[in-house]
DRENNUZA-539137 format. One record per residue (C-alpha): x, y, z; residue in three letters. Coordinates in steps of 0.02 Angstrom, whole numbers, plus 50000, padded with zeros to 5 digits. Layout:
N
XYZALA;...
% end
This chain:
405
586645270859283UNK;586855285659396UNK;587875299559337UNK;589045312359398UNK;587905329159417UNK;588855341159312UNK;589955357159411UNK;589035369659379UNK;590105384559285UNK;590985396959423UNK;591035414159292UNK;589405423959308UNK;588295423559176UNK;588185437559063UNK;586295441159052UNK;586265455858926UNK;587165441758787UNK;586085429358843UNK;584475438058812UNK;585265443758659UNK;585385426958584UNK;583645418258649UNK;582145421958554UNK;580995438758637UNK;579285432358716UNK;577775435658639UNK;576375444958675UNK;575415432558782UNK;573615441158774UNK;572195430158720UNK;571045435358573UNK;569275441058620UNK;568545424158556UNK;569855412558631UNK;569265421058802UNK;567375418158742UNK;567805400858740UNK;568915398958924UNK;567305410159000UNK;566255396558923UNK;567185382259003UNK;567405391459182UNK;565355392959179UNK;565165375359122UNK;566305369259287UNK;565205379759386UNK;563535371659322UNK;564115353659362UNK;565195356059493UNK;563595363659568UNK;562605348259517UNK;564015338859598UNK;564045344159747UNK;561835341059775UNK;561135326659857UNK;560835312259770UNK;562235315059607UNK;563785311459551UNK;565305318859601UNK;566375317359442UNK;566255327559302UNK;567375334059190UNK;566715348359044UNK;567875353858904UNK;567715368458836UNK;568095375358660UNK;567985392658601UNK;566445402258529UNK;567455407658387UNK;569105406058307UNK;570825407758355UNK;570825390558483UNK;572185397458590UNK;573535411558607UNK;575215410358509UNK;576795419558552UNK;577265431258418UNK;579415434958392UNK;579145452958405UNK;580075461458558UNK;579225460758751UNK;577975478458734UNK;577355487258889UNK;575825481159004UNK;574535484858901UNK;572615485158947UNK;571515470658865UNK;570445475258746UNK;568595481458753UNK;567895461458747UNK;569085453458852UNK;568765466958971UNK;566975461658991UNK;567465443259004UNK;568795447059123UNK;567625454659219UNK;566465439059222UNK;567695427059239UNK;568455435559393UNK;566585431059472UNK;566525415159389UNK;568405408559457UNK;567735414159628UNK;566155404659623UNK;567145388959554UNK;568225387059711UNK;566755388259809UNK;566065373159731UNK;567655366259730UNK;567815367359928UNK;565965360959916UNK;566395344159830UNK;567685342259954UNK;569185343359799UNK;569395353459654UNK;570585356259514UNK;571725342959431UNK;571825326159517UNK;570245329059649UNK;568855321259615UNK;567785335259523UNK;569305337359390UNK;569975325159282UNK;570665310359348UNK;569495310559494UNK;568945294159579UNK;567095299259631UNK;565635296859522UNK;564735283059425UNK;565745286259295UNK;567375280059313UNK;568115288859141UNK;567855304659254UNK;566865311459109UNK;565245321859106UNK;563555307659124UNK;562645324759036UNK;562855341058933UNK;563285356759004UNK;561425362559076UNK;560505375758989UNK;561645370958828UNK;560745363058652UNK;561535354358534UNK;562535365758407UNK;561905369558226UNK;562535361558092UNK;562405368857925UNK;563005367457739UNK;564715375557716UNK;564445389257579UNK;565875392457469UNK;566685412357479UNK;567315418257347UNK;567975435157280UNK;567005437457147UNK;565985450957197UNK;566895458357355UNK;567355473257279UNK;565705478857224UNK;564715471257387UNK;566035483257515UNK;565795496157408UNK;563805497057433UNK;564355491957632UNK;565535504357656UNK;564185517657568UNK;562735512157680UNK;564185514957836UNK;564665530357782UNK;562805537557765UNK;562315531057937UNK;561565541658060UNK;562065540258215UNK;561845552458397UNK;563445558758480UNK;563405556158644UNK;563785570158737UNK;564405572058922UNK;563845560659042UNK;562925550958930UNK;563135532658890UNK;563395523058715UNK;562135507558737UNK;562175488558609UNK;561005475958623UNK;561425459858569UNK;560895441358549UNK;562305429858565UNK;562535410258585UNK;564415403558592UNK;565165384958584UNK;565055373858725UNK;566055358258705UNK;565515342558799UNK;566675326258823UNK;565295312358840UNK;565505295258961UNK;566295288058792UNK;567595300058783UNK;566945307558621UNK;566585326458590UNK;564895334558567UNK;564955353058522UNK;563245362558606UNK;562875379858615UNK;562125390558724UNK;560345394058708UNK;560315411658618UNK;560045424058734UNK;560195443758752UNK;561575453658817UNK;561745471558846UNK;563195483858848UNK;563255501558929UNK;564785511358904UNK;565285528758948UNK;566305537758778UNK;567985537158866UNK;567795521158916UNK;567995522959084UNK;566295519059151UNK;565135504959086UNK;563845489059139UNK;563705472359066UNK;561975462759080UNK;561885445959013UNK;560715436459143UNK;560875421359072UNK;562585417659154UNK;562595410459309UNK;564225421059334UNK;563315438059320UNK;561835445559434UNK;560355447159353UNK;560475465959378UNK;562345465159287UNK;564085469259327UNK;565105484159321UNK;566455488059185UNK;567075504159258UNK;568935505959250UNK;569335516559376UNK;571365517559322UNK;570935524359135UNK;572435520759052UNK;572955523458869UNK;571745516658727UNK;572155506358598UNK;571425493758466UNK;571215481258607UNK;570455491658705UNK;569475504758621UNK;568145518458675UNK;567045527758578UNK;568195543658575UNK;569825534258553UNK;568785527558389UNK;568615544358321UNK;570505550158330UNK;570845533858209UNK;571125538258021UNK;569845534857907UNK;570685531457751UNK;570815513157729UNK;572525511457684UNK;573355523457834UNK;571945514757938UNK;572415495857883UNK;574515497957914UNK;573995503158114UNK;572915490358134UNK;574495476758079UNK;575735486758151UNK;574685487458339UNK;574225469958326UNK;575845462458275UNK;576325443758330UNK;574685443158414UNK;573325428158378UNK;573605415058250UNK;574795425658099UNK;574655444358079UNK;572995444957946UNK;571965434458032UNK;572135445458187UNK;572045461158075UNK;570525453958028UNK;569695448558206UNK;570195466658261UNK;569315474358153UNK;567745462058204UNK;567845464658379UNK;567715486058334UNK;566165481458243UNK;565235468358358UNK;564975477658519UNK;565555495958482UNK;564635511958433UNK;565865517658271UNK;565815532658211UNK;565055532058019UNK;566785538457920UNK;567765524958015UNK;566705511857991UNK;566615514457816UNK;568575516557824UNK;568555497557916UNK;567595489357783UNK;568765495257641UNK;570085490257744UNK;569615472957766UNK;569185469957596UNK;571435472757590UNK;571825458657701UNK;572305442657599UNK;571145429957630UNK;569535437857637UNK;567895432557544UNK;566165434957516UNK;564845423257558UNK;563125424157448UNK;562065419857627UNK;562465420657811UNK;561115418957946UNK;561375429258113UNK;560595425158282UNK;559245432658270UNK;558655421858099UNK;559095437257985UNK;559785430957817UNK;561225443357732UNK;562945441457620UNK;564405440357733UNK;566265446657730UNK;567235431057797UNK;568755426957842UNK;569365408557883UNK;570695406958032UNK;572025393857950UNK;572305387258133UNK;570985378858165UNK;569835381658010UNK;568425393558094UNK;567715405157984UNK;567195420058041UNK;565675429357914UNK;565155446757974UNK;563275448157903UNK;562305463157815UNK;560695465057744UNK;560655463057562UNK;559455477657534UNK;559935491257649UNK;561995483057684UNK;561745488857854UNK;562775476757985UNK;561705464258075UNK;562695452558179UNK;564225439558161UNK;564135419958139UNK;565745408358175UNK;565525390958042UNK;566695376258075UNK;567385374557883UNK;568175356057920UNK;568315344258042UNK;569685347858173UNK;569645347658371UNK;568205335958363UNK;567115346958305UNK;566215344058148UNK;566125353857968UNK;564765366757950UNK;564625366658138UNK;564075385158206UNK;565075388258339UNK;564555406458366UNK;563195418158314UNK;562705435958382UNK;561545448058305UNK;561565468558339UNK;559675473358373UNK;559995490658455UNK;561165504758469UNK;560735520558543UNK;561375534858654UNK;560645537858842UNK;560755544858973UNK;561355533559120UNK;561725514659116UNK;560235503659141UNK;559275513859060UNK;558645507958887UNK;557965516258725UNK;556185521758722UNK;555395507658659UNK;556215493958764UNK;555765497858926UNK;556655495859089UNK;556315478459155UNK;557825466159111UNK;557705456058974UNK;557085437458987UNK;558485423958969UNK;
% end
């Protein structure tokens, strides 16, 4: 039946009632491990897109991606529109890759003669053997993902195990840096690469675990990123300078912004909800991965870290786990947190004798987005932290060729 299109009205809309009465948009930034995972999936189109495009293989492929760590994707909040802000310290390094790594996919894009949905190197493609237009082979240089026992948290004992971790923070010693100098982490990291096999099932792999390094000037305003192992970054790194500046915030923190933070855990705890509001998936599990993504890949001043602990202990929802294992093999209790969403938990790791912080380890605690319970979708582990004196330049001790992927 074809109907009548409808007049449309004649009086003029009146906007300012009309965006009184809809719903504000939500912040639409993405978490620091949602954009783990998407920097994952753009480097897994590169890798067989390259293949792809070589004599002698197929032209089809189509990787999925999932992320290296919880929440699976961004969620509007109801809170009112806020200003532009800058994205935080991790998703500034990712950016940063992914700007490279969008570049080189539409080169081997116009290489394979199509690209994106509906051309033959995306899905729904008509090249290839495979006529699914799924992946004949795992993402290259990935292994197949851990999969361990699921260890109950439980509360029993958090009070007393922050207490000794919040002691050991406090008591740290740590250099200032002073002008011109640099704050420098080395890390080993490996983060969830999900693979859609010719039979249309999911197969979660990892990255091999491999180091990555992080130079960053205490304003934040000057940095480096090497992580070799990408295909998206040189082997001699990319830059993170941020020429602009800009205001710093929780998102996007630097070493001196850090220290103007209270240290008391309760003044401390209320900013980080009240800056992070309708962001991620429900305000405690983002207070929570906040306060993670401070500790994972930041120098923090001693008093604050302490302060951060104590404060995370507050949020509901968080446990202790008797044994974590980081990258680098190091065994340790774990504060933990598990992201209702999607049922990631997320278990920040110290050693049991000295409760200094050694790394972070992401456990799949049920099955959900075809990946399996007590699969590891993420681990990293801290093995440096120093001051020097210009980036590229490492600690005595590790000398100055890069590190081997």
């Amino acid at each position: 039946m074809i109907r009548t299109p409808r007049r449309r009205r004649e009086e003029p809309l009146d906007h300012a009632e009309l965006a009184r009465l809809l719903p504000a948009p939500g912040d639409p930034e993405l978490s620091s491990d949602r954009l783990n995972g998407l920097e994952e999936h753009l480097m897994t189109e590169i890798r067989n897109r390259t293949s792809d495009t070589s004599p002698g293989t197929a032209s089809d492929t189509s990787p999925g991606a999932s992320t290296g760590a919880p929440p699976a994707g961004a969620h509007a909040g109801d809170r009112a529109p806020r200003p532009a802000r800058r994205p935080g310290r991790r998703p500034v390094l990712v950016g940063a890759a992914a700007a490279l790594v969008l570049a080189a996919a539409g080169v081997a894009g116009l290489a394979g003669g199509s690209g994106g949905p509906g051309g033959s190197g995306g899905p729904g493609g008509s090249g290839g053997s495979e006529s699914s237009g799924r992946a004949v082979a795992p993402p290259a240089g990935a292994v197949p993902a851990p999969v361990v026992q699921v260890v109950r948290g439980s509360t029993a004992g958090l009070a007393g195990a922050v207490a000794d971790i919040s002691g050991a923070a406090a008591r740290a010693e740590l250099p200032e840096p002073g002008p011109g100098q640099f704050l420098y982490v080395r890390s080993e990291v490996s983060w969830l690469v999900s693979w859609e096999g010719a039979d249309g099932k999911n197969r979660s792999y990892v990255d091999k675990i491999h180091p990555r390094e992080v130079w960053m000037s205490p304003d934040g305003d000057k940095g480096w990123l090497m992580e070799p192992y990408k295909e998206a970054i040189d082997r001699d790194g990319i830059t993170l300078d941020d020429p602009e500046g800009g205001d710093r915030t929780l998102n996007s923190p630097s070493y001196d912004y850090l220290r103007t933070l209270p240290t008391d855990p309760g003044p401390l705890l209320k900013k980080i909800y009240d800056e992070t509001g309708g962001m991620g998936n429900g305000p405690d599990q983002q207070a929570f991965s906040t306060i993670g993504d401070l500790l994972r890949e930041q120098v923090v001043p001693p008093k604050l870290a302490a302060g951060l602990y104590r404060a995370a202990a507050r949020i509901p929802g968080v446990v202790l786990v008797d044994d974590s294992v980081d990258a680098a093999g190091r065994h340790g209790v774990a504060i933990a947190r598990t992201d209702e969403a999607d049922g990631a938990r997320t278990e920040w790791i110290f050693d049991r004798e000295t409760y200094t912080y050694l790394g972070e380890r992401t456990v799949q605690t049920r099955d959900a987005e075809g990946i399996e319970a007590g699969t590891v979708r993420g681990r990293t582990a801290v093995t440096d932290r120093a001051v020097v004196d210009a980036v590229k330049q490492r600690p005595a001790g590790l000398g100055d060729a890069p590190p081997s992927a």
